[in-house]
C-alpha positions in Angstrom: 103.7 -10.0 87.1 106.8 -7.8 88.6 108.5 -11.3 88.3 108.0 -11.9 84.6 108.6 -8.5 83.3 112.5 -8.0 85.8 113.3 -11.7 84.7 112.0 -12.4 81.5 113.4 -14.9 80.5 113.6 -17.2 83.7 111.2 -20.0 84.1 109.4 -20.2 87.4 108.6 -22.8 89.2 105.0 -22.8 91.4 107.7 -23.2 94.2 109.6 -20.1 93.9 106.8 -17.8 92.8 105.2 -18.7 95.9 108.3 -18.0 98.0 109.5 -15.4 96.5 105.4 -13.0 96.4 104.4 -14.4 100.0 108.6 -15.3 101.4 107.2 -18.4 102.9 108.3 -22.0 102.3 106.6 -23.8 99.7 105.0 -27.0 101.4 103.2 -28.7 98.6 100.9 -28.4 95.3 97.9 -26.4 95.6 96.1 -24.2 94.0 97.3 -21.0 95.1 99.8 -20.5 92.2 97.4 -21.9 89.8 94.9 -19.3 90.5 97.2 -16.4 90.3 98.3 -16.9 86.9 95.2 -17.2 85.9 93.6 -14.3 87.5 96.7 -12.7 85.9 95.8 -14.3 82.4 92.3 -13.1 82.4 92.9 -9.6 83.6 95.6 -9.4 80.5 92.9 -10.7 78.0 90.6 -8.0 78.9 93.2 -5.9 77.9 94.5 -8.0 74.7 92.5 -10.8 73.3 95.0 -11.7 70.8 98.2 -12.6 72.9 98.6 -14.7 75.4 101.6 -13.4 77.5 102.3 -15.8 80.5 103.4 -19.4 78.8 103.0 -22.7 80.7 106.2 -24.9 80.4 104.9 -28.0 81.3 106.7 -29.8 84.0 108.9 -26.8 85.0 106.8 -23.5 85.5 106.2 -20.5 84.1 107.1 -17.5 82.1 106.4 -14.4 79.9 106.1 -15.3 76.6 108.8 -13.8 74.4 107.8 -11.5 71.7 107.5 -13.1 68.0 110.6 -10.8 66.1 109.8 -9.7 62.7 
């Protein structure tokens, strides 16, 4: 979450989340990342059922969702 909230607007990929939280190389898709987020995702939810904060961009990552403006 320290990620998304310094670098708001950067997508990240499953790649460098990994490297960057455990700084070890990336060898290939599991589920690690996967489960994270949505560990991450359900622990915001408890908080916030209206909102959800951490946006899938399909076929490049992840990122916080950016506030609607009004």
């Amino acid at each position: 979450m320290e990620l998304f909230l310094k670098y708001q607007d950067k997508i990240f990929t499953k790649a460098s989340l990994y490297e960057s939280i455990w700084e070890e190389e990336y060898i290939g898709d599991d589920n690690t990342i996967k489960t994270h987020i949505s560990n991450l995702r359900t622990k915001i939810k408890s908080r916030n059922t209206g909102t959800e904060y951490i946006e899938t961009v399909w076929g490049l990552g992840y990122r916080l969702r950016k506030a609607n403006k009004q």
